[in-house]
VEXDREN-2710 file (C-alpha; in Angstrom, 1 decimal):
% VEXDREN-2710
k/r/px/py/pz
1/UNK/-17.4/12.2/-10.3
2/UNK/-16.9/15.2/-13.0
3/UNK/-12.9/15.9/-13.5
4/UNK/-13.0/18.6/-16.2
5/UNK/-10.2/20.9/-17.8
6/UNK/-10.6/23.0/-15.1
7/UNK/-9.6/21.1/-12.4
8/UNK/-6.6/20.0/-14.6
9/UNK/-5.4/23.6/-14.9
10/UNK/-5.7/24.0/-11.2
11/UNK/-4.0/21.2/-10.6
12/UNK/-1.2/22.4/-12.7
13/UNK/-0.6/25.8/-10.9
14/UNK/-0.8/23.6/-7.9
15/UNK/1.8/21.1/-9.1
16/UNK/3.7/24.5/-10.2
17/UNK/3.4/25.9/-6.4
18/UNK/4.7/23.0/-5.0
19/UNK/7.6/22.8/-7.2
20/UNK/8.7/26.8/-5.6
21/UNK/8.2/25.3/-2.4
22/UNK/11.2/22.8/-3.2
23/UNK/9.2/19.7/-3.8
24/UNK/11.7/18.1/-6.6
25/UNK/10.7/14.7/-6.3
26/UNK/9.0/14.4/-10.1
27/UNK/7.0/11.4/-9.6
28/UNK/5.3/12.9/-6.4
29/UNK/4.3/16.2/-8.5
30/UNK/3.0/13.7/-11.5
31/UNK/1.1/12.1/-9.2
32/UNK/-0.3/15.3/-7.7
33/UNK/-0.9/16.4/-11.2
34/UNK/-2.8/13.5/-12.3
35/UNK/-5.1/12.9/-8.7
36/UNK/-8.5/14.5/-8.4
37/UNK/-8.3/15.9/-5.1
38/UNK/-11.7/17.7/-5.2
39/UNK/-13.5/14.6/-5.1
40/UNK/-11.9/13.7/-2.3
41/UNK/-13.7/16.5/-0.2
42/UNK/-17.2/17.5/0.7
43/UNK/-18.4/19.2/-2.5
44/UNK/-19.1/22.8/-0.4
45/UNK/-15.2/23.1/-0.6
46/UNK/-14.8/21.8/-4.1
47/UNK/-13.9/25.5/-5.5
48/UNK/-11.0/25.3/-3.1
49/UNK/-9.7/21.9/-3.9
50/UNK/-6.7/23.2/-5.2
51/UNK/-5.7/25.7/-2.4
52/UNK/-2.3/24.6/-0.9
53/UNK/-4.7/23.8/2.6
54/UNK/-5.7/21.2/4.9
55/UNK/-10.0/20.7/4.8
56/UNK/-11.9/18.7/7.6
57/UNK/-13.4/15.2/6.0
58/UNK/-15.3/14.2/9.0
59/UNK/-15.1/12.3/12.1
60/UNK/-12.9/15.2/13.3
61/UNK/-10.1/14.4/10.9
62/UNK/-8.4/16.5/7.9
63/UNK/-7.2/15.8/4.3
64/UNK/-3.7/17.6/4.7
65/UNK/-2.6/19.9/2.7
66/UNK/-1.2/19.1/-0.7
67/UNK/2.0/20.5/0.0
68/UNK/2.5/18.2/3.3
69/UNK/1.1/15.2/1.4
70/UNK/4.1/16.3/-1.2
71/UNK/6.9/16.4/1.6
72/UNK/6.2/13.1/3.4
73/UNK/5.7/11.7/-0.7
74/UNK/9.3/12.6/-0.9
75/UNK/10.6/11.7/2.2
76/UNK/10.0/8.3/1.6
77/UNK/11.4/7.9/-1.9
78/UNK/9.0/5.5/-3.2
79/UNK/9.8/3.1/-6.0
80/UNK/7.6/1.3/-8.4
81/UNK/6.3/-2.2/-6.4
82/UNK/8.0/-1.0/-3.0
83/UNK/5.2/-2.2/0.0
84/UNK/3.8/1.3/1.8
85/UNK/2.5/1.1/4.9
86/UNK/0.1/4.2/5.6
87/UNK/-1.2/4.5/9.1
88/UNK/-3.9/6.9/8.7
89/UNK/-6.2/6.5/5.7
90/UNK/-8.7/9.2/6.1
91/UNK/-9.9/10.9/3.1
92/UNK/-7.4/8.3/1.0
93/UNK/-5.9/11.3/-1.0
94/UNK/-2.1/10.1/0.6
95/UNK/-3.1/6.6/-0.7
96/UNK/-4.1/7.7/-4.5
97/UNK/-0.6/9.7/-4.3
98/UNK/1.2/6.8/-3.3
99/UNK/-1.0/4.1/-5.5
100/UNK/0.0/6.6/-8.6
101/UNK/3.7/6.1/-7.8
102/UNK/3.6/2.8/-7.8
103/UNK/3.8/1.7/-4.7
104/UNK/1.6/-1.5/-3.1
105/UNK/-0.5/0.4/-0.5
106/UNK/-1.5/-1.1/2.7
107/UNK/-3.7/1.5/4.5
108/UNK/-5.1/0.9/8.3
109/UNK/-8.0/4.0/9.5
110/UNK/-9.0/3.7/13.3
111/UNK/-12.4/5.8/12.1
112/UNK/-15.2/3.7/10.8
113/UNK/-17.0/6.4/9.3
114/UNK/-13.6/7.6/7.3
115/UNK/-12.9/3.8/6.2
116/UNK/-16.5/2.8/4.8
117/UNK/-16.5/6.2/2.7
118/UNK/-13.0/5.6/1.3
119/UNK/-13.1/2.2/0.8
120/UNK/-16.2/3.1/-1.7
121/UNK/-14.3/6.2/-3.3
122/UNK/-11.1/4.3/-3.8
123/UNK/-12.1/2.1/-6.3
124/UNK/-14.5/4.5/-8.4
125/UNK/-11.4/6.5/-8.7
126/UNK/-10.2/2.8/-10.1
127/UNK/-7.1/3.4/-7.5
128/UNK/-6.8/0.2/-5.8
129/UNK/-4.5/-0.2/-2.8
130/UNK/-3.2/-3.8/-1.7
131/UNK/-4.8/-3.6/1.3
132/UNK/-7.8/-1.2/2.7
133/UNK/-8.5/-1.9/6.3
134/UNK/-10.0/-0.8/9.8
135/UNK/-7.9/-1.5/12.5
136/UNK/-5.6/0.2/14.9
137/UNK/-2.4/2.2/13.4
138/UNK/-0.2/2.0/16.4
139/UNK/-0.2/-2.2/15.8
140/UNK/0.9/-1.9/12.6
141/UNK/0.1/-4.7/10.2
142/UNK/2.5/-7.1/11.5
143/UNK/1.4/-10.0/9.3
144/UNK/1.8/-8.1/5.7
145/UNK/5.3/-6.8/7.3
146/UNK/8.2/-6.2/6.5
147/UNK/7.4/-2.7/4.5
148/UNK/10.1/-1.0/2.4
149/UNK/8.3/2.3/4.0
150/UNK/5.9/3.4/6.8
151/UNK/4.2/6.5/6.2
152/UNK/2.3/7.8/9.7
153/UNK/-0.2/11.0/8.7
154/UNK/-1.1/11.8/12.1
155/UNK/0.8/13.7/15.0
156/UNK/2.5/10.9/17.4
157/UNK/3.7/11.6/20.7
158/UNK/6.3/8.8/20.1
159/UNK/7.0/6.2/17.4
160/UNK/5.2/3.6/18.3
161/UNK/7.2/0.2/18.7
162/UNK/5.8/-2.4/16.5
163/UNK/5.8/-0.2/13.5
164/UNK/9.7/0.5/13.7
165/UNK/9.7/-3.3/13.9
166/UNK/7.8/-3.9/10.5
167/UNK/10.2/-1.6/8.6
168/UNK/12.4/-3.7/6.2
169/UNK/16.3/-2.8/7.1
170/UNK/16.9/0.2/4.3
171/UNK/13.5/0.9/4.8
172/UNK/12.2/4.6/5.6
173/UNK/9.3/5.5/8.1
174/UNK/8.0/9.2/8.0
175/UNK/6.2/10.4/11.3
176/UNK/4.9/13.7/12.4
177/UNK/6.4/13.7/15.8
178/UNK/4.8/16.1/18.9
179/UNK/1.8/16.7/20.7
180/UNK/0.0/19.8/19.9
181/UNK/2.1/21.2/16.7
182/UNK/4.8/18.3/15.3
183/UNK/8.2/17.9/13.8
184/UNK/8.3/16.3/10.7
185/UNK/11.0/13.5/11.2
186/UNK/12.0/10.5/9.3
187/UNK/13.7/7.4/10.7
188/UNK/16.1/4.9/8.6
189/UNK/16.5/1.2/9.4
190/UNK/19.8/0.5/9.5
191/UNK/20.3/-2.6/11.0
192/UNK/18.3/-5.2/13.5
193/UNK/18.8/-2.5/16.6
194/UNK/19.9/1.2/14.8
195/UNK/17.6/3.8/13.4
196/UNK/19.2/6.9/11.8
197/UNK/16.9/10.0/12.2
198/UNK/16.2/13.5/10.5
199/UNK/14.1/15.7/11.4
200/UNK/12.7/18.4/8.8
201/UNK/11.1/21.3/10.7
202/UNK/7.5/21.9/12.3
203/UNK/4.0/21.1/10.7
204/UNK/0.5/20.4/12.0
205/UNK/-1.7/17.2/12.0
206/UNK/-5.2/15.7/14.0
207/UNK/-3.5/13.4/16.9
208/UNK/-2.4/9.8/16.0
209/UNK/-5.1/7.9/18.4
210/UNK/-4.4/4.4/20.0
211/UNK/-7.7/1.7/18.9
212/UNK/-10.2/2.1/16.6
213/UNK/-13.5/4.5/16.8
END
């Protein structure tokens, strides 16, 4: 679990490219700035930790780039103690981002492989989310909602239903939206029955899957 100088200076010119891309949001960068990201991947692609690119983790899944991890980070304007919903744990990079900015994380992963690994990682990297758990992301987590934001990081042919339903009023959800290459698009709550949405051009992610593996 080595995080040397080097790493740090790569993860400045990181936090550097990110800022040309137009990521403004400065607690996002710090967080990026601060967040080990190579010991979040298999150690045969720790040189390239810091590469603006997505690496598979296993069980057929991908840690997503840093500067997609950055956009949907921003999209949701997170403040200090606001409850995050993450559907989509995987390698739990997204979740250290979001645990750095203060947010109470509550993370579901439909792969038990993907859970057990970052359920162990999580904590030696003393980043401790509200809530760690195995379970299927299209349900939600009705009984911890409502969530100031809902942050989905796999492609979804739709939004599913009950998570639109957990989201406070006010409250933000961020969805890559599409079958095989998505549109970034982020819905406001803005009352019992309306949702305002944006969308914010095309990216890539692994399939959002119903039930767990």
């Amino acid at each position: 679990m080595r995080d040397t100088e080097k790493h740090q200076g790569l993860r400045n010119q990181l936090v550097k490219l990110l800022s040309e891309k137009g990521i403004t949001d400065k607690n996002v960068l710090e967080a990026i700035k601060k967040i080990p990201r190579h010991l979040f991947l298999d150690s045969g692609f720790e040189q390239y930790a810091y590469q603006d690119k997505a690496f598979p983790i296993g069980a057929g899944q991908t840690i997503s780039q840093p500067y997609t991890v950055a956009f949907q980070s921003q999209l949701l304007e997170v403040k200090k103690e606001d409850k995050v919903l993450e559907i989509g744990t995987g390698s739990g990079y997204q979740t250290a981002v979001l645990c750095t900015m203060g947010a109470k994380v509550y993370s579901v992963e439909r792969q038990n492989e993907l859970f057990k690994t970052t359920s162990l990682l999580l904590p030696k990297l003393n980043i401790r989310p509200k809530l760690l758990t195995f379970g299927d992301g299209y349900k939600g987590l009705p009984n911890y909602a409502p969530f100031d934001s809902i942050i989905v990081t796999a492609g979804a042919p739709i939004i599913p239903k009950p998570l639109m339903a957990q989201l406070k009023i006010g409250g933000r959800l961020v969805i890559p939206l599409g079958e095989k290459e998505q549109i970034m698009t982020l819905l406001i709550r803005k009352n019992e029955t309306q949702f305002e949405k944006h969308e914010f051009g095309g990216f890539r992610f692994v399939p959002l899957l119903e039930d767990k593996n």
